[in-house]
Backbone as XML, in Angstrom:
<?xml version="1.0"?>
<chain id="A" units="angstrom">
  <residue number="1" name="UNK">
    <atom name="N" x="0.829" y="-1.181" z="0.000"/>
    <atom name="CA" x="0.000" y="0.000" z="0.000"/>
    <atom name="C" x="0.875" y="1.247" z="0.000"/>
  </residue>
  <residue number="2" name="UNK">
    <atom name="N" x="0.485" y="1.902" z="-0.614"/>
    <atom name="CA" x="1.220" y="3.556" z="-0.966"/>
    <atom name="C" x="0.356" y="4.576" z="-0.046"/>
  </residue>
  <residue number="3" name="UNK">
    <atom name="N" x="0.788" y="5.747" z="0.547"/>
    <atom name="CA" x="0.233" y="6.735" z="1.242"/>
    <atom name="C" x="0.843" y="7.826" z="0.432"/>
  </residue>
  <residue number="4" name="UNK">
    <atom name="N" x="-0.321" y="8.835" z="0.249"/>
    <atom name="CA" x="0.136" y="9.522" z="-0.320"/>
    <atom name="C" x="-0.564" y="11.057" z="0.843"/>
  </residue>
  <residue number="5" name="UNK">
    <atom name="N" x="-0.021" y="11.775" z="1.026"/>
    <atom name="CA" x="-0.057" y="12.865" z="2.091"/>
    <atom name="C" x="-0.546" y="14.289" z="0.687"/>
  </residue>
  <residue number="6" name="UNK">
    <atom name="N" x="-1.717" y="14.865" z="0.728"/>
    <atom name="CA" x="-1.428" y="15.906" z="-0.001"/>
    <atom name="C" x="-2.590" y="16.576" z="0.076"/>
  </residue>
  <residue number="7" name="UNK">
    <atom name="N" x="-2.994" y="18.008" z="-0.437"/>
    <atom name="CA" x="-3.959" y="18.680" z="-0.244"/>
    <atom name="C" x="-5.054" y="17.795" z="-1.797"/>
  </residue>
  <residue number="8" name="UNK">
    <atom name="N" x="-6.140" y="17.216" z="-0.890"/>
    <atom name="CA" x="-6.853" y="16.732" z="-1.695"/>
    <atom name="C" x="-7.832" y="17.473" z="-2.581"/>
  </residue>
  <residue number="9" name="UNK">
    <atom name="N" x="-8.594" y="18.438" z="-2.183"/>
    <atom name="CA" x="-9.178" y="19.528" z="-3.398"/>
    <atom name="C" x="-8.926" y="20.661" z="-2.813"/>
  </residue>
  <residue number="10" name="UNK">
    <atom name="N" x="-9.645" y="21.643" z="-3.372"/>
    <atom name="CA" x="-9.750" y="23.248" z="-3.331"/>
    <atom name="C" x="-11.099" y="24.046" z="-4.467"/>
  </residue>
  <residue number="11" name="UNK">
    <atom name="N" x="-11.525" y="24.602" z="-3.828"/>
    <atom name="CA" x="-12.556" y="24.991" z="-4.748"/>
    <atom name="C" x="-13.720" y="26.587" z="-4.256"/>
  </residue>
  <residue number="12" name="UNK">
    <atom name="N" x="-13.963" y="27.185" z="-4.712"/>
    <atom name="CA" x="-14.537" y="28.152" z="-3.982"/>
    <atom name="C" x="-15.996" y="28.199" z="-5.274"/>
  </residue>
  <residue number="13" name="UNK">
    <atom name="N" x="-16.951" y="27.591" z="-4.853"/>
    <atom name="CA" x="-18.203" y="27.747" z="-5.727"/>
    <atom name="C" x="-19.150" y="28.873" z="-5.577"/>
  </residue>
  <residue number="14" name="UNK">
    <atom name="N" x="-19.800" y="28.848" z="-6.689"/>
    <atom name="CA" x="-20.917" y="29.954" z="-7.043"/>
    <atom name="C" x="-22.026" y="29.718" z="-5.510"/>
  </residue>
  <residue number="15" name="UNK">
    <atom name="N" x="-22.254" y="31.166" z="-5.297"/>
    <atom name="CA" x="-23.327" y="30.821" z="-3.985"/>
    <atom name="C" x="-24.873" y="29.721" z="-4.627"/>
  </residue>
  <residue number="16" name="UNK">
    <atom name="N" x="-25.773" y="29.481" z="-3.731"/>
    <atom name="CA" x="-26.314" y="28.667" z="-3.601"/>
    <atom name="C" x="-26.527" y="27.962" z="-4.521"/>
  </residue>
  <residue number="17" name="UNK">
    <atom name="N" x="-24.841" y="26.353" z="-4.614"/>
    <atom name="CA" x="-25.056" y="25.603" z="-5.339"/>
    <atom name="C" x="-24.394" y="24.440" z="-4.914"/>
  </residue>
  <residue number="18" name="UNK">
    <atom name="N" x="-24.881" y="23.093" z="-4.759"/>
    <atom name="CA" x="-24.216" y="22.112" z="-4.059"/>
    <atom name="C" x="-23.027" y="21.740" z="-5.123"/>
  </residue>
  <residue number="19" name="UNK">
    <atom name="N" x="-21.674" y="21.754" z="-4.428"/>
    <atom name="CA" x="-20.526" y="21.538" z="-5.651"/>
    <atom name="C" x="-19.519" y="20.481" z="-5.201"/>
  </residue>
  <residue number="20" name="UNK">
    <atom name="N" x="-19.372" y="19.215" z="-5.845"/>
    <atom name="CA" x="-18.259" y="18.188" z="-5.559"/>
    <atom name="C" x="-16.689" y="18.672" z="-5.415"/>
  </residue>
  <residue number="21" name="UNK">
    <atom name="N" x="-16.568" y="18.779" z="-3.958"/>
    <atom name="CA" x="-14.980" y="19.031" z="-3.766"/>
    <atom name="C" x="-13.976" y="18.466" z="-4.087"/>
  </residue>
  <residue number="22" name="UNK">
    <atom name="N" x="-14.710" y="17.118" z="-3.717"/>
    <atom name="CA" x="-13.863" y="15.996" z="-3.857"/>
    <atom name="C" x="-14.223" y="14.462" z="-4.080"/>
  </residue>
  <residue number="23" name="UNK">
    <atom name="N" x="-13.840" y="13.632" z="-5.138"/>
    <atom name="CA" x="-13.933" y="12.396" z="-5.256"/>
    <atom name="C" x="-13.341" y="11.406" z="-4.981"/>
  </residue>
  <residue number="24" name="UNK">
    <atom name="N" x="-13.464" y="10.074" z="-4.393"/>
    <atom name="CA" x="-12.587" y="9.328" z="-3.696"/>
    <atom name="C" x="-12.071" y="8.468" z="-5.284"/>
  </residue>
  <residue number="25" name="UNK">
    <atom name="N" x="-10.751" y="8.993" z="-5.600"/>
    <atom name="CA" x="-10.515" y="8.401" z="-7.330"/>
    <atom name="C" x="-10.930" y="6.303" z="-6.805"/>
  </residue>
  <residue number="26" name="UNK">
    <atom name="N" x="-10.677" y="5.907" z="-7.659"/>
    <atom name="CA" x="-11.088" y="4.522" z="-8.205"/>
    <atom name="C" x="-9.808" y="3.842" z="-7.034"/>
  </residue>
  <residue number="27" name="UNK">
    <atom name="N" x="-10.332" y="2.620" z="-6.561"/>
    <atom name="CA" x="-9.423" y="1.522" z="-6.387"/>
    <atom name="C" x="-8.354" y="2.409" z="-5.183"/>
  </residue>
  <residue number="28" name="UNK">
    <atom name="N" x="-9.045" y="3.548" z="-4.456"/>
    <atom name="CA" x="-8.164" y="4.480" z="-3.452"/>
    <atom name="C" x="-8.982" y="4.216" z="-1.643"/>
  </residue>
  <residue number="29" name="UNK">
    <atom name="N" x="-8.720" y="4.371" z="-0.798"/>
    <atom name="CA" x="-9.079" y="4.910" z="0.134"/>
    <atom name="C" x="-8.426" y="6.368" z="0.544"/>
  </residue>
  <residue number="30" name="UNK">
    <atom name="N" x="-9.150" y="7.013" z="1.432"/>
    <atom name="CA" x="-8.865" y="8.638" z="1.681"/>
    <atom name="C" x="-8.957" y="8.849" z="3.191"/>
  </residue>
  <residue number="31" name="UNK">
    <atom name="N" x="-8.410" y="9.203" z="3.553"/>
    <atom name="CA" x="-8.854" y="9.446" z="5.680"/>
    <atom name="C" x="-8.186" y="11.141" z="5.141"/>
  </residue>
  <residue number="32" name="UNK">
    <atom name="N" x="-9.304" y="12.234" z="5.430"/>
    <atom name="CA" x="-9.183" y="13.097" z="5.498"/>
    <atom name="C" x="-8.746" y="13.963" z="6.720"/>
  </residue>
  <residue number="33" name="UNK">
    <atom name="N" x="-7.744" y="14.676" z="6.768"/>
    <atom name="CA" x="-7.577" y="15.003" z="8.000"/>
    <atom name="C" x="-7.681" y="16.643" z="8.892"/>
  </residue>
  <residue number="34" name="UNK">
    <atom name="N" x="-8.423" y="17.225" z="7.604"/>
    <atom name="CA" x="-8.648" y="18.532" z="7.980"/>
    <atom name="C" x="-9.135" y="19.090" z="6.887"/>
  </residue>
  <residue number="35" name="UNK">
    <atom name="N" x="-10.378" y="20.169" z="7.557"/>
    <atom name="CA" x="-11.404" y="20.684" z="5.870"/>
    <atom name="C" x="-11.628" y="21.800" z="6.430"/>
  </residue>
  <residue number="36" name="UNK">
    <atom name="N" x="-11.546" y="22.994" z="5.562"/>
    <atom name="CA" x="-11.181" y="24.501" z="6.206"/>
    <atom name="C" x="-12.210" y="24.919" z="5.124"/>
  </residue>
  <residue number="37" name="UNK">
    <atom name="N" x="-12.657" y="26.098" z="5.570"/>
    <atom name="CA" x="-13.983" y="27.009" z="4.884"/>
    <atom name="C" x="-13.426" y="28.420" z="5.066"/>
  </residue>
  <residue number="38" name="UNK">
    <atom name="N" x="-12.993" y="29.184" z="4.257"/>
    <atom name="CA" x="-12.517" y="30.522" z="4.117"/>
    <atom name="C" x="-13.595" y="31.611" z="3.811"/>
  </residue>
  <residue number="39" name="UNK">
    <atom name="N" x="-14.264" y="32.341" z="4.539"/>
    <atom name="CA" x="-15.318" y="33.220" z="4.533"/>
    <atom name="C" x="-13.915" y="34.514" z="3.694"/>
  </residue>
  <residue number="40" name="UNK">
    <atom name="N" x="-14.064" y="35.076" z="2.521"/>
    <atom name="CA" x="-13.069" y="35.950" z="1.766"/>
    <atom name="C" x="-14.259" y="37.326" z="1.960"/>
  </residue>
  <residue number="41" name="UNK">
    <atom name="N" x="-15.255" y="37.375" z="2.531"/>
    <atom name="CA" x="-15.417" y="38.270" z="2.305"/>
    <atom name="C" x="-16.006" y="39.098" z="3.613"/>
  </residue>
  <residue number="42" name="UNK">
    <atom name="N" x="-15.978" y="40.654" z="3.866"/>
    <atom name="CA" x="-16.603" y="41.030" z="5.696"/>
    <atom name="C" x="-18.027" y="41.195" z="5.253"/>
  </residue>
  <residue number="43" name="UNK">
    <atom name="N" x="-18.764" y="40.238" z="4.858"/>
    <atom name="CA" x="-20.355" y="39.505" z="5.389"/>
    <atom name="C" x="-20.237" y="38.327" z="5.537"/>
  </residue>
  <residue number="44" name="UNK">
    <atom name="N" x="-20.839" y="38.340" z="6.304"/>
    <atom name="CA" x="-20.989" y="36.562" z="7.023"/>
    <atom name="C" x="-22.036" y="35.688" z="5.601"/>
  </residue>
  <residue number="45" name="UNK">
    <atom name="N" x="-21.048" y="34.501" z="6.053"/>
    <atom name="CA" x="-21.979" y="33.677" z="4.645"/>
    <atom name="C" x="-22.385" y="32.112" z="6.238"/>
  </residue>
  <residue number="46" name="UNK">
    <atom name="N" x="-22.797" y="30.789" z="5.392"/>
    <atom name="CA" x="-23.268" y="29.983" z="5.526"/>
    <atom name="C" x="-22.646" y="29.003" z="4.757"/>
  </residue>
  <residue number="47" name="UNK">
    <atom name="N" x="-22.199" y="27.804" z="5.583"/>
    <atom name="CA" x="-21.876" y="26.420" z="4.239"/>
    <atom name="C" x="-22.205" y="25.023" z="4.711"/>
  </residue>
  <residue number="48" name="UNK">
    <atom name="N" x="-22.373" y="24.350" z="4.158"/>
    <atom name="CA" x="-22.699" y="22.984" z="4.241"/>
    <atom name="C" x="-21.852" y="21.839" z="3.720"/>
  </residue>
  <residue number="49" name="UNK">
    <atom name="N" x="-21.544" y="20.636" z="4.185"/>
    <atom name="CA" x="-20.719" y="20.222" z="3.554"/>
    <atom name="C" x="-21.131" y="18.772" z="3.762"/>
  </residue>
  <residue number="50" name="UNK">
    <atom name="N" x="-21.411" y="17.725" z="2.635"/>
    <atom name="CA" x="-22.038" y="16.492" z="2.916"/>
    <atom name="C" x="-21.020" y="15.504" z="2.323"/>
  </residue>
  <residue number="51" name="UNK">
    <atom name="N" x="-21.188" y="14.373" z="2.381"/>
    <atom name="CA" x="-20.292" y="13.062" z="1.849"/>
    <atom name="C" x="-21.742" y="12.027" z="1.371"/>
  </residue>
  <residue number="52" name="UNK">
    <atom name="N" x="-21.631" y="11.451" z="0.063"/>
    <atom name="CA" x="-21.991" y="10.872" z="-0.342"/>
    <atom name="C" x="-21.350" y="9.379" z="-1.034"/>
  </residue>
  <residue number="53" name="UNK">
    <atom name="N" x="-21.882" y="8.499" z="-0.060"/>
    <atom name="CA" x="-20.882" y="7.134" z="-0.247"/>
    <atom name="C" x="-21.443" y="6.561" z="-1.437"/>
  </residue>
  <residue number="54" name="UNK">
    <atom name="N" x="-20.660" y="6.047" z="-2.679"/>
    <atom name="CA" x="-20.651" y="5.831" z="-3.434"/>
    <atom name="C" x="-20.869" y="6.531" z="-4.427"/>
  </residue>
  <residue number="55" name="UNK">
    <atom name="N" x="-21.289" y="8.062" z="-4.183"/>
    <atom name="CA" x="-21.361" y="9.270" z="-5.112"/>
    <atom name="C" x="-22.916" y="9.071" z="-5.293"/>
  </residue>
  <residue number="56" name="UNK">
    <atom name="N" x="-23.891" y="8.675" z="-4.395"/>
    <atom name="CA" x="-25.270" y="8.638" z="-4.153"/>
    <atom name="C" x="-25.934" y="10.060" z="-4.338"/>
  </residue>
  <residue number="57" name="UNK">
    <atom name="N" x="-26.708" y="10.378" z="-4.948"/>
    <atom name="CA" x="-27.515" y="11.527" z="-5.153"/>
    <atom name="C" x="-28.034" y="11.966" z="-3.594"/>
  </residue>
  <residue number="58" name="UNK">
    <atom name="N" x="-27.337" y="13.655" z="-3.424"/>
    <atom name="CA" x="-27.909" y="14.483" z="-2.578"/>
    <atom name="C" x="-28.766" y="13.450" z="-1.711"/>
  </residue>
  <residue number="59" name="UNK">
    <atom name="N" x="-28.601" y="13.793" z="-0.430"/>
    <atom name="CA" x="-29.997" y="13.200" z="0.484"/>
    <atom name="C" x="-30.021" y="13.961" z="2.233"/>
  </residue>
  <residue number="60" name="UNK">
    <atom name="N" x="-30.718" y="14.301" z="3.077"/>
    <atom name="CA" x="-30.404" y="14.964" z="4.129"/>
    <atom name="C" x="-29.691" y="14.322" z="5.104"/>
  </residue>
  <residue number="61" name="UNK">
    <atom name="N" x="-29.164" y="12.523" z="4.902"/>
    <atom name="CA" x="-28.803" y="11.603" z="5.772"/>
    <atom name="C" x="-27.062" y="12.359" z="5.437"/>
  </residue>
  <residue number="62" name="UNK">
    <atom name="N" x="-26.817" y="12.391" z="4.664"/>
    <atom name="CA" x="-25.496" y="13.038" z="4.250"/>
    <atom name="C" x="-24.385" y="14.097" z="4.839"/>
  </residue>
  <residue number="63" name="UNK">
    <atom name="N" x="-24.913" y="14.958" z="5.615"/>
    <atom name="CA" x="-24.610" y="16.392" z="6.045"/>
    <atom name="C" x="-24.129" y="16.073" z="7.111"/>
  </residue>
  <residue number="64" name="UNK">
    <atom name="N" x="-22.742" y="16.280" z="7.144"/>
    <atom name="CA" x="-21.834" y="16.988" z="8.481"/>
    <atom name="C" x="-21.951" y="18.140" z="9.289"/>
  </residue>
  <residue number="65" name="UNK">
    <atom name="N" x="-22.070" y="19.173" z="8.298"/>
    <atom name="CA" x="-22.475" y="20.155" z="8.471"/>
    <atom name="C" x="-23.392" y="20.771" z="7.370"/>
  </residue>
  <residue number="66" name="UNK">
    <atom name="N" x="-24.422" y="21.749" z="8.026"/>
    <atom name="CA" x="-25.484" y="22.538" z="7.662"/>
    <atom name="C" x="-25.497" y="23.256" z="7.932"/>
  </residue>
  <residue number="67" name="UNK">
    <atom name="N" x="-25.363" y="24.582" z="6.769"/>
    <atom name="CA" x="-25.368" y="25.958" z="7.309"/>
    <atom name="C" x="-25.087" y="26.408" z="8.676"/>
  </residue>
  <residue number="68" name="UNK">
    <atom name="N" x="-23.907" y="26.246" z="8.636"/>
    <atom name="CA" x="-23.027" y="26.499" z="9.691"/>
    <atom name="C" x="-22.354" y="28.291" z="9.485"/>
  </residue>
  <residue number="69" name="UNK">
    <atom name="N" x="-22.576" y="29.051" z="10.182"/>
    <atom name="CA" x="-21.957" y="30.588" z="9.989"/>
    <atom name="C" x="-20.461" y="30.550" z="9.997"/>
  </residue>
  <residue number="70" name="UNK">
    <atom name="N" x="-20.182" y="31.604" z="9.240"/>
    <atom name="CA" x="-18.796" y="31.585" z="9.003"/>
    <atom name="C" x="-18.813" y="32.931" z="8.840"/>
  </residue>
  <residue number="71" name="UNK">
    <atom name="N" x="-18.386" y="33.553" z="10.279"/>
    <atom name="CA" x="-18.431" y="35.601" z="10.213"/>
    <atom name="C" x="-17.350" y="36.100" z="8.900"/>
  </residue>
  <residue number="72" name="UNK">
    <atom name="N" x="-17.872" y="36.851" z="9.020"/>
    <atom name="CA" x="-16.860" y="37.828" z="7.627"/>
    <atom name="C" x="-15.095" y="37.790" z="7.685"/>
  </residue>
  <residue number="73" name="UNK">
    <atom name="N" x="-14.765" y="37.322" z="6.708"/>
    <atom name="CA" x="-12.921" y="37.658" z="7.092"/>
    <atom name="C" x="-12.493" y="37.011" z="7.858"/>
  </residue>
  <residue number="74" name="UNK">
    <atom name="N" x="-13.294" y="35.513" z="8.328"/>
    <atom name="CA" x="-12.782" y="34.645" z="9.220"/>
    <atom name="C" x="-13.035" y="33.367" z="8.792"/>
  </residue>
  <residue number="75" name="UNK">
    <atom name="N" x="-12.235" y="31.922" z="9.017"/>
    <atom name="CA" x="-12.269" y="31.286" z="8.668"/>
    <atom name="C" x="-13.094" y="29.853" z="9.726"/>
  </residue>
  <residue number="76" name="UNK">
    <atom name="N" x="-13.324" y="28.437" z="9.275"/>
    <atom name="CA" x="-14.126" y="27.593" z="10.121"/>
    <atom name="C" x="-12.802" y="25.983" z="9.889"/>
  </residue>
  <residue number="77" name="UNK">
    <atom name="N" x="-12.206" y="25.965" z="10.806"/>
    <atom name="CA" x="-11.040" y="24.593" z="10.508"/>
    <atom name="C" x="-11.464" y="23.116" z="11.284"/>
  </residue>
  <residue number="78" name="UNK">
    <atom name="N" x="-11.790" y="22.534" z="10.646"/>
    <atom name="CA" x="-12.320" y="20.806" z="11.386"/>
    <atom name="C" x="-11.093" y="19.832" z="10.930"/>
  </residue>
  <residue number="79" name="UNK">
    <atom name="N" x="-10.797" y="19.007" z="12.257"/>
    <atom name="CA" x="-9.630" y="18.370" z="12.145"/>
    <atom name="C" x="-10.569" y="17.299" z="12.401"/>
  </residue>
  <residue number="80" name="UNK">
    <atom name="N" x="-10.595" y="16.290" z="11.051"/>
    <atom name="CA" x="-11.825" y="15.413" z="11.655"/>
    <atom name="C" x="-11.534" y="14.030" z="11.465"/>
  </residue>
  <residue number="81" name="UNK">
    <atom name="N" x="-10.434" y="13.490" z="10.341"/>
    <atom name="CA" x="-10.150" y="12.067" z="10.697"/>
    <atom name="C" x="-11.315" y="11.035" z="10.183"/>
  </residue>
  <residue number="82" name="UNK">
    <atom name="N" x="-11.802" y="11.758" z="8.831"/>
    <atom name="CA" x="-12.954" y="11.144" z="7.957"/>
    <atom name="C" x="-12.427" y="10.021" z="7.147"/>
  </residue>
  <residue number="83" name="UNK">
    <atom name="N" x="-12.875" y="8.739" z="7.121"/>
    <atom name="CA" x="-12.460" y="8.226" z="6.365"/>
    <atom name="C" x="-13.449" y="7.512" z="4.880"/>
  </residue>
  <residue number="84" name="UNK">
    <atom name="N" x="-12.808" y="7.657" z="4.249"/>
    <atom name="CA" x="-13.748" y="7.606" z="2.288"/>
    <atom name="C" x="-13.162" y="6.233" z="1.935"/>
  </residue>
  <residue number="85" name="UNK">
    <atom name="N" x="-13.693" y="5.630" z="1.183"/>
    <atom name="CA" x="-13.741" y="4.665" z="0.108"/>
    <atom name="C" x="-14.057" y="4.987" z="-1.334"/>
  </residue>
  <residue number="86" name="UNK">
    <atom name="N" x="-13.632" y="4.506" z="-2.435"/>
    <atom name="CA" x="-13.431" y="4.155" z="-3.371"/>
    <atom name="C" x="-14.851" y="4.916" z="-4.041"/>
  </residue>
  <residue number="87" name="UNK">
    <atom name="N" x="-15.292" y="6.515" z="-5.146"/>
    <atom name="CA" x="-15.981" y="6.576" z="-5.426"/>
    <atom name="C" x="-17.404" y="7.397" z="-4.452"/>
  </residue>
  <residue number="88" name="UNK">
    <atom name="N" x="-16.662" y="7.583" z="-3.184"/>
    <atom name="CA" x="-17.408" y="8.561" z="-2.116"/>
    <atom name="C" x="-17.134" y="9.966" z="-2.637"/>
  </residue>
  <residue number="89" name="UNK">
    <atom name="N" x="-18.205" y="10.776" z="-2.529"/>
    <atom name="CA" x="-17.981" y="12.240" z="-2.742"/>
    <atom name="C" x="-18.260" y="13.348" z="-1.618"/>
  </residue>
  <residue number="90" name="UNK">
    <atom name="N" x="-17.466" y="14.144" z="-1.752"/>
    <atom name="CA" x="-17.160" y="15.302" z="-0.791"/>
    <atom name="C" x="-17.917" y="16.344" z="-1.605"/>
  </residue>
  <residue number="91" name="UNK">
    <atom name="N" x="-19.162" y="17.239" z="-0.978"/>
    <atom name="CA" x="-19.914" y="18.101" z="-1.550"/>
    <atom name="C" x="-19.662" y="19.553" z="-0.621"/>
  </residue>
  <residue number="92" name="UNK">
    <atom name="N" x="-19.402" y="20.607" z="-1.369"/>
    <atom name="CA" x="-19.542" y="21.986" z="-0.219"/>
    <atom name="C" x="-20.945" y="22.363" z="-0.996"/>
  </residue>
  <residue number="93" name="UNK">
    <atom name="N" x="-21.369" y="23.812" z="-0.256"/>
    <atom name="CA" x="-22.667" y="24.438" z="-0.720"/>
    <atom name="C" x="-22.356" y="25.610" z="0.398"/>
  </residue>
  <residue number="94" name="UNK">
    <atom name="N" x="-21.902" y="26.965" z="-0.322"/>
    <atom name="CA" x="-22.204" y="28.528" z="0.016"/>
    <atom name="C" x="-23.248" y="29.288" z="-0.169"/>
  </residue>
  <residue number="95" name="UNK">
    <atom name="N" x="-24.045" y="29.808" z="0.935"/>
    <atom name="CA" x="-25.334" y="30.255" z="0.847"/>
    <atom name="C" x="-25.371" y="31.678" z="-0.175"/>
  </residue>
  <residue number="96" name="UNK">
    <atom name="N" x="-24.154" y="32.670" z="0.250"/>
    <atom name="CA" x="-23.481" y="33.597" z="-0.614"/>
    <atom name="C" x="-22.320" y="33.150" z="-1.841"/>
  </residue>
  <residue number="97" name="UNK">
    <atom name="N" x="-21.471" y="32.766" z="-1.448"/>
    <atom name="CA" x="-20.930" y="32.159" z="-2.518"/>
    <atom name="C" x="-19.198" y="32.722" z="-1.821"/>
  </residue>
  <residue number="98" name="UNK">
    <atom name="N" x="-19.144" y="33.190" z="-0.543"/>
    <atom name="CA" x="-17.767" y="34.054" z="-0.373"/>
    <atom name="C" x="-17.290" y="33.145" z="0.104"/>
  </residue>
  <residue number="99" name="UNK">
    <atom name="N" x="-17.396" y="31.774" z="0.076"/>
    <atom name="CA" x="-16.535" y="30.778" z="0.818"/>
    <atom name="C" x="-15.614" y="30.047" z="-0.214"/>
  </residue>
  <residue number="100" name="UNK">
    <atom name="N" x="-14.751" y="29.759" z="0.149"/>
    <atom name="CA" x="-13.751" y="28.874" z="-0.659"/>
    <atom name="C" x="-13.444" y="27.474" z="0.784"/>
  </residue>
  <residue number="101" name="UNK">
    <atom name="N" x="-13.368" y="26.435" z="0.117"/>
    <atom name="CA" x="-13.028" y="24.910" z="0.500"/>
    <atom name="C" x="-11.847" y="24.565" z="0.178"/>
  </residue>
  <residue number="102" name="UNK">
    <atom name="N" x="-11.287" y="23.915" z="1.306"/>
    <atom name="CA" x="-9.478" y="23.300" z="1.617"/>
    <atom name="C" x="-10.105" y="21.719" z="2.003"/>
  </residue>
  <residue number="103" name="UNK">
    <atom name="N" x="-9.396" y="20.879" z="1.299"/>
    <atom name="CA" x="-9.688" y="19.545" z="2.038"/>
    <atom name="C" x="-8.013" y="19.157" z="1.794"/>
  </residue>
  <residue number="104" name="UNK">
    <atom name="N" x="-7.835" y="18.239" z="3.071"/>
    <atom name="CA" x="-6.372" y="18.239" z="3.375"/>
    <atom name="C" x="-6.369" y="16.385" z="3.927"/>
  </residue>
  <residue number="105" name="UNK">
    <atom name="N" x="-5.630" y="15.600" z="3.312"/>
    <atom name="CA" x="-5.258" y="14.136" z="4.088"/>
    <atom name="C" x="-4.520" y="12.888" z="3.463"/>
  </residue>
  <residue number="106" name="UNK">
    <atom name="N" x="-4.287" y="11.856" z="3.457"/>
    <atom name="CA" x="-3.835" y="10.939" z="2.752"/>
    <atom name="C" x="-4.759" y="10.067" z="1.665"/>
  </residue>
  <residue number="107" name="UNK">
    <atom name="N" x="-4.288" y="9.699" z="0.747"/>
    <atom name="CA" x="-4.705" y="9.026" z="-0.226"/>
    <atom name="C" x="-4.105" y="7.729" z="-0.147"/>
  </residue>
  <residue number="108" name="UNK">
    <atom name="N" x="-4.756" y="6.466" z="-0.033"/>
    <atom name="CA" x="-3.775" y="5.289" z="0.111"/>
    <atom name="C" x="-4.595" y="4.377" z="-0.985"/>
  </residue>
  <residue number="109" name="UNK">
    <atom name="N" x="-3.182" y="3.908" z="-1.959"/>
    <atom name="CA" x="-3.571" y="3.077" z="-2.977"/>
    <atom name="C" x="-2.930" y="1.604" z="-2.591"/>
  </residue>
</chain>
């Protein structure tokens, strides 16, 4: 087995739109080890962020977090030790759109 240590996506989406951060590539496992939400702008926005195992269509069983506040010019850091399989998806969703997404952990093939 190979470990691979690296910043797994990045992405800052259009406000209210659910957007895939991240995909667990083929034949991989993923243990994520930290997912950061960058509020870029001084109004407070809102984000959500769900995992969908096997890349399953949207559902409310999904959500880690839900519109969770994120004040202006400040950021939200979870050190969380998630672990993905093969084909799981990582979804953000900005109520404004001033957030940008960091997902950070190992990739093991």
């Amino acid at each position: 087995m190979t470990e691979l240590r690296k910043t797994l996506a990045q992405n800052y989406p259009v406000a209210n739109r659910l957007t895939t951060l991240y995909t667990v590539p083929v034949i991989t496992q993923t243990v994520v080890s930290s997912f950061i939400v960058c509020n870029q702008s001084s109004y407070d926005d809102l984000f959500r962020m769900s995992v969908a195992v096997g890349g399953e269509t949207d559902s409310p069983k999904q959500y880690l977090y839900y519109n969770v506040a994120v004040p202006g010019n400040d950021s939200f850091v979870a050190n969380i030790g998630m672990t993905l399989s093969a084909d799981d998806v990582v979804r953000v969703y900005s109520t404004n759109g001033f957030c940008s997404f960091n997902l950070f952990g190992v990739e093991i093939t």
